[in-house]
MARLUM-329691 format. One line per 10 residues: number of its first residue (from 1); their letters; for each residue x, y, z of N, C-alpha, C. Coordinates in nm, 4 decimals. Layout:
residues N
NUM = a = X/Y/Z/X/Y/Z/X/Y/Z  ...
This chain:
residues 138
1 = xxxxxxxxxx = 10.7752/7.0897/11.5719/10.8672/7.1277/11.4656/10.8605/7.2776/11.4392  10.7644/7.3288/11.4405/10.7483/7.4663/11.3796/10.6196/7.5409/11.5251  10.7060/7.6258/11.5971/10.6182/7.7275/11.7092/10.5483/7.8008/11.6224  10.5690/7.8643/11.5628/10.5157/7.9819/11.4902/10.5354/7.9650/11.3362  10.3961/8.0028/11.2727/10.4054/8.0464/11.1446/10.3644/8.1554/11.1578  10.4261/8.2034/11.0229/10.3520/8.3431/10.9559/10.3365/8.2720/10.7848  10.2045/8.3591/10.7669/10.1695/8.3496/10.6543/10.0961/8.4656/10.6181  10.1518/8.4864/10.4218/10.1258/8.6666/10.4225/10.0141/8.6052/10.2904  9.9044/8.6920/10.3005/9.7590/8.6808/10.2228/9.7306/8.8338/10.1962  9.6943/8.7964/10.0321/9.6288/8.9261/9.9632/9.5189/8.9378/9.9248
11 = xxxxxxxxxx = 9.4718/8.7820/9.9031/9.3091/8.7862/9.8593/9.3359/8.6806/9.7269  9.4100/8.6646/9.6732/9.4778/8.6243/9.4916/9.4542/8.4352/9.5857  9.4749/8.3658/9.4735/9.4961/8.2573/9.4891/9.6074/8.1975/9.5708  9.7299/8.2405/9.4768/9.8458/8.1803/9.5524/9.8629/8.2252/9.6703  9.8037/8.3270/9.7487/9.7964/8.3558/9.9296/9.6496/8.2544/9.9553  9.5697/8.2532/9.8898/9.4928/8.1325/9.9551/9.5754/7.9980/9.9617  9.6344/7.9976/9.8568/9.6930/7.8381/9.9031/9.7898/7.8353/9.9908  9.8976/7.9460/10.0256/9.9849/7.9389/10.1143/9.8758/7.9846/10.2415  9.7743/8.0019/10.2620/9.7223/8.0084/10.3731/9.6399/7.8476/10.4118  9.5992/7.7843/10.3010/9.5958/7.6483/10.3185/9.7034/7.5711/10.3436
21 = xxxxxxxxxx = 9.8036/7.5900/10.3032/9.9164/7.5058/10.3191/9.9514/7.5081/10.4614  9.9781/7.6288/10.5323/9.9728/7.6753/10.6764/9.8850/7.6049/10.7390  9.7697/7.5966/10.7221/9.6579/7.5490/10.7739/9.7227/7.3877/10.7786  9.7435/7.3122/10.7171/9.7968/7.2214/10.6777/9.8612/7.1703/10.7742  9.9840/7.2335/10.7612/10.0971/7.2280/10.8532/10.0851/7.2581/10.9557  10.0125/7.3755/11.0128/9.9549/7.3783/11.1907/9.8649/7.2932/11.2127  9.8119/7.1835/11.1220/9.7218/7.0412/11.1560/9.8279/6.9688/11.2298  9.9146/6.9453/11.1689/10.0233/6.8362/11.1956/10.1882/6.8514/11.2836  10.1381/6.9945/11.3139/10.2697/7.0286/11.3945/10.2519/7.1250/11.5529  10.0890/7.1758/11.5114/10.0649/7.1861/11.6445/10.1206/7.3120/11.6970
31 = xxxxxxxxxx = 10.1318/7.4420/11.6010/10.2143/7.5428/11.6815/10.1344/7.6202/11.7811  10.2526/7.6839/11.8457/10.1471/7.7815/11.9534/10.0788/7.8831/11.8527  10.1079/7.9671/11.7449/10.0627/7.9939/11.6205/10.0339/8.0254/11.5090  9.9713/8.0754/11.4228/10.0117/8.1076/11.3472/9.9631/8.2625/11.3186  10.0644/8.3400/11.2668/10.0170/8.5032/11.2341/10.0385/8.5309/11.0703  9.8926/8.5621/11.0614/9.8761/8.6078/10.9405/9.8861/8.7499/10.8856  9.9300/8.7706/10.8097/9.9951/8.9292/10.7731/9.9645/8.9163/10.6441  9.9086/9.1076/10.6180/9.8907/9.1324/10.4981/9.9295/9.3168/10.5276  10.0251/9.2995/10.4310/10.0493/9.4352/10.3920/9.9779/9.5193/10.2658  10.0245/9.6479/10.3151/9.9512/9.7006/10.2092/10.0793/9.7895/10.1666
41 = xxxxxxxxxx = 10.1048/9.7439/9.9998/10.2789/9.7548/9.9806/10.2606/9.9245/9.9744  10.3657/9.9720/9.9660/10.4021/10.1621/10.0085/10.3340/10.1663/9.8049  10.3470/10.1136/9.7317/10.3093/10.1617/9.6408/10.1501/10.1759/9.5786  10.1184/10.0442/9.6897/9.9330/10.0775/9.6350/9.8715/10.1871/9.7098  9.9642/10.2614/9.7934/9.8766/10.3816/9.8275/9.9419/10.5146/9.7284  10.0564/10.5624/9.7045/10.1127/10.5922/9.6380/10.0971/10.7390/9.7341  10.2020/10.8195/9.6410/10.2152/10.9676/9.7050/10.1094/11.0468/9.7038  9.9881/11.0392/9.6129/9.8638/11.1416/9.5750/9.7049/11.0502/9.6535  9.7513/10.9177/9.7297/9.6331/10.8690/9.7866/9.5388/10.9259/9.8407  9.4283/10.9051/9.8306/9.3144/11.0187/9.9344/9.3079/10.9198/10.0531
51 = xxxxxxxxxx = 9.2604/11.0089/10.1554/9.2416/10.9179/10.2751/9.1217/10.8348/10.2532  9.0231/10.8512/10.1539/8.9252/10.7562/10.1319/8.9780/10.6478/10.0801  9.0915/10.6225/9.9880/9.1826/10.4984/9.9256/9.2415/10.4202/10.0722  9.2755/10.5094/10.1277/9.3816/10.4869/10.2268/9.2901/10.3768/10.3470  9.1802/10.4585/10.3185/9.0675/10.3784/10.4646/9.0086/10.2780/10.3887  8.9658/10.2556/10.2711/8.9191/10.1371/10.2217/9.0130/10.0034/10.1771  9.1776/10.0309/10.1734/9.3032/9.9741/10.1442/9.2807/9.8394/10.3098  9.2592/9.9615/10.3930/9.2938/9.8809/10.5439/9.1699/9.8261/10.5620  9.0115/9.8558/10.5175/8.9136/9.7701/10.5948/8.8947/9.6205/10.4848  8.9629/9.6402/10.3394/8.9830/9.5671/10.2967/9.0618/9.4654/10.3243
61 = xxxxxxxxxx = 9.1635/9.5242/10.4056/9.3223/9.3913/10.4489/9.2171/9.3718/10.5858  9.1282/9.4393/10.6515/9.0960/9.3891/10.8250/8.9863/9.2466/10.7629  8.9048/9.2347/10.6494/8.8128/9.1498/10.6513/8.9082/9.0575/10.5798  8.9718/9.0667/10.5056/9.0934/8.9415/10.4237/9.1437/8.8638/10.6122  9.1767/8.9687/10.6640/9.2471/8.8825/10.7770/9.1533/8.8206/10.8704  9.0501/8.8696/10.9236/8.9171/8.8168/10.9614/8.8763/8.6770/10.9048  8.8934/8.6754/10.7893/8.8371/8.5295/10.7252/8.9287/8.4536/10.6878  9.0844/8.5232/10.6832/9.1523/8.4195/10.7104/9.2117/8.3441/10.8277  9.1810/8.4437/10.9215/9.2149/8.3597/11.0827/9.0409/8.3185/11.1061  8.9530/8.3035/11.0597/8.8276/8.1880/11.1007/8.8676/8.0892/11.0282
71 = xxxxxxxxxx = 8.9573/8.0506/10.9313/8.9592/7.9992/10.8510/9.0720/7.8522/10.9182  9.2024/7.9202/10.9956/9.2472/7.8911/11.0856/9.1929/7.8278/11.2146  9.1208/7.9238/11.2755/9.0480/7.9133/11.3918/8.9265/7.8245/11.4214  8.8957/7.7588/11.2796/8.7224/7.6503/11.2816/8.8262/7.5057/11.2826  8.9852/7.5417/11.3159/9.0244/7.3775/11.2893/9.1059/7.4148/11.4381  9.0989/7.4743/11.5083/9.1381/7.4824/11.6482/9.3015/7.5196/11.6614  9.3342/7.5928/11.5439/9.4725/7.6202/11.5149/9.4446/7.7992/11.5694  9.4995/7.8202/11.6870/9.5651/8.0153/11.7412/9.5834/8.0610/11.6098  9.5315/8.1821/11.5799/9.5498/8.2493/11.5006/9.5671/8.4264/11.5295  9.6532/8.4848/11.4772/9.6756/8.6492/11.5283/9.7229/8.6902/11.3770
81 = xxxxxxxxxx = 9.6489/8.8308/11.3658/9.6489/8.8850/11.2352/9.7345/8.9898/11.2805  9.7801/9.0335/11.1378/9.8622/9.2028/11.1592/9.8737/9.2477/11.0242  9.8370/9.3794/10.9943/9.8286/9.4538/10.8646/9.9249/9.5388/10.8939  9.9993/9.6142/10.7881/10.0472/9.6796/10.8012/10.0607/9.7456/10.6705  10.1196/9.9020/10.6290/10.1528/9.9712/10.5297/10.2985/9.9578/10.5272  10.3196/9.9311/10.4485/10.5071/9.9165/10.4410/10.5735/9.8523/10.2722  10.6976/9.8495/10.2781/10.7395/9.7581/10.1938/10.7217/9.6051/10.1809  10.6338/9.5349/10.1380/10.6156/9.3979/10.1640/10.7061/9.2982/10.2062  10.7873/9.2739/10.1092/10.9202/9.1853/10.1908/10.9776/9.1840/10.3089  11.0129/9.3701/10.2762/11.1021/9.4126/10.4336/11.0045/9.3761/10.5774
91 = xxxxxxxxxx = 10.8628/9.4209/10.4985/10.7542/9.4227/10.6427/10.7468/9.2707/10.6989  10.7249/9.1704/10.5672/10.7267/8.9846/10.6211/10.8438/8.9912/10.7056  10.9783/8.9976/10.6571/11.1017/8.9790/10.7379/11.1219/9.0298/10.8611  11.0526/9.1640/10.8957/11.1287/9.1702/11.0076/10.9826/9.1375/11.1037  10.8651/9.1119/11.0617/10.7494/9.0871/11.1389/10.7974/8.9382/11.1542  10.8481/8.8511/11.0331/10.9237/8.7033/11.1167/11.0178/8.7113/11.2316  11.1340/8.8328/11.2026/11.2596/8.8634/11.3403/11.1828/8.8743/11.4525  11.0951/8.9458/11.4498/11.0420/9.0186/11.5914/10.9202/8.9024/11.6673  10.8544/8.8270/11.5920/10.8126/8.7360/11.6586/10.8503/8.5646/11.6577  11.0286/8.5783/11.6427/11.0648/8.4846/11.6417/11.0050/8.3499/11.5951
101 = xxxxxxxxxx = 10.9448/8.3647/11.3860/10.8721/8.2667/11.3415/10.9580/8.1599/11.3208  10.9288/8.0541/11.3337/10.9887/7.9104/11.2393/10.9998/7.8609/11.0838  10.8745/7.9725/11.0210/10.9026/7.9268/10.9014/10.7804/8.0637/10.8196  10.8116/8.1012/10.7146/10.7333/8.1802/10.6597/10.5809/8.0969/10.5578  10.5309/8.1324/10.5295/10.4584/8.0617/10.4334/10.3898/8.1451/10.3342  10.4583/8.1593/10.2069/10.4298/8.2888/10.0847/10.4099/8.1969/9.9863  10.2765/8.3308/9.9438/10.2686/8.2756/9.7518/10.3501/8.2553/9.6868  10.3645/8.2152/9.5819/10.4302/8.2715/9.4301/10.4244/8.3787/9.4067  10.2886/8.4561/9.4180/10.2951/8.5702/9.2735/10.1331/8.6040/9.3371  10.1147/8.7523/9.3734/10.0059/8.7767/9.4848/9.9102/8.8724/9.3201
111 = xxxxxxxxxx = 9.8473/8.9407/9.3786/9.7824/9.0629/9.3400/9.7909/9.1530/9.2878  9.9309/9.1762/9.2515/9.9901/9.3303/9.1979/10.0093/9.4829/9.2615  10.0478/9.5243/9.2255/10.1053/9.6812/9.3134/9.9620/9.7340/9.3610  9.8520/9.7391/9.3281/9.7058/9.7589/9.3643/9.6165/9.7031/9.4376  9.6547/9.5587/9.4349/9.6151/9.4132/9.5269/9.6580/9.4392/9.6671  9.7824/9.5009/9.6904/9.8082/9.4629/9.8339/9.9411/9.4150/9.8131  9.9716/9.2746/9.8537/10.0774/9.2313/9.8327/10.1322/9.1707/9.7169  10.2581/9.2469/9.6976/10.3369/9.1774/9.5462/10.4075/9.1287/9.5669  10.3513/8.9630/9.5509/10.4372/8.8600/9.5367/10.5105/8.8564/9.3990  10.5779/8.7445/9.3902/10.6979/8.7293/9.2564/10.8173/8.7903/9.3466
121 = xxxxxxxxxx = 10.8427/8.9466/9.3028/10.9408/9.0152/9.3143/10.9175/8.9975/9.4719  10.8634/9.0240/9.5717/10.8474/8.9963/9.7120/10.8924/8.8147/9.7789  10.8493/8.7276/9.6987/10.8346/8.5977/9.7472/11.0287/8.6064/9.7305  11.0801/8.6043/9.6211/11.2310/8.6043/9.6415/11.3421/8.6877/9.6887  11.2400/8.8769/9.7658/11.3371/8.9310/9.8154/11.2794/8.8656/9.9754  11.1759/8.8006/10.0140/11.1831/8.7046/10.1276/11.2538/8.5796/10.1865  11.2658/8.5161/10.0283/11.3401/8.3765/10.0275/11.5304/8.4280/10.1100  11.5451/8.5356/10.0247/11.6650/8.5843/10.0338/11.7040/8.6487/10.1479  11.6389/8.7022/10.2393/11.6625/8.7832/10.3770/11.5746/8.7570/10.5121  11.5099/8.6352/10.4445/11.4090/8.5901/10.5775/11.5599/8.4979/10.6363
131 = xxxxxxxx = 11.5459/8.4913/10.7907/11.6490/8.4494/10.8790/11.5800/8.3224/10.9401  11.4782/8.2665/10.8561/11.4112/8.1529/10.9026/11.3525/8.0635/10.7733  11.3042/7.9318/10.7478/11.3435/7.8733/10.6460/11.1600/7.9482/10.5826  11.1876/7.9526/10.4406/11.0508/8.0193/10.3943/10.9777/7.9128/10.2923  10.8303/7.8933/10.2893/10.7914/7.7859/10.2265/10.7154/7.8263/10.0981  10.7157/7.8520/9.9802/10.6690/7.9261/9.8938/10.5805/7.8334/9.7820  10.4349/7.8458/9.8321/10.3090/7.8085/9.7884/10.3172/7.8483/9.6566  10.2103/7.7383/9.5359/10.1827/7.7664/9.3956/10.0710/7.6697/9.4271
């Protein structure tokens, strides 16, 4: 049913559960796999960031993604991570276009402009421009 998921994690609850829910659903559907993404939105670094913010922003998103693809990976479900700095929404959407996902899998409501990814305002500019059906965890 579903080749590919993506699922986007900030560390907050509601990305743990949409990363369980994923987990879930690659139990029972068997994709080739799933890619987990966490951005780091253009505003938690902001225009005056030091590169010390900047380098602790990313080793923070590399161990979030680390433990969430073992997390994946101890139930025999492929797992491939990708971080990125960008606009959150725009970055889920077109990281779904380009690896031709089946279905997204987003929080509710992530971490805040400082957290990483901001869900709420993100989960519905995804619902709205993802080109694949999106599943939105609480």
């Amino acid at each position: 049913m579903y080749r590919k998921i993506l699922v986007a994690v900030d560390g907050s609850s509601y990305s743990q559960k949409a990363l369980e829910t994923s987990r879930e659903l690659a139990l029972k559907t068997d994709p080739e796999v799933v890619i987990v993404v966490h951005i780091i939105e253009n505003t938690a670094l902001g225009v005056h960031a030091s590169p010390d913010i900047h380098q602790r922003l990313f080793a923070e998103g590399h161990k979030l993604l680390e433990s969430s693809a073992k997390v994946l990976e101890q139930d025999g479900i492929k797992a491939a991570t990708v971080i990125k700095h960008d606009d959150a929404a725009k970055a889920i959407v077109s990281l779904a276009i380009e690896n031709d996902v089946d279905l997204i899998v987003i929080g509710s409501r992530g971490l805040g402009r400082f957290g990483g990814l901001m869900l709420g305002s993100v989960s519905d500019k995804v619902l709205h421009f993802a080109r694949c059906s999106v599943l939105v965890a609480r």
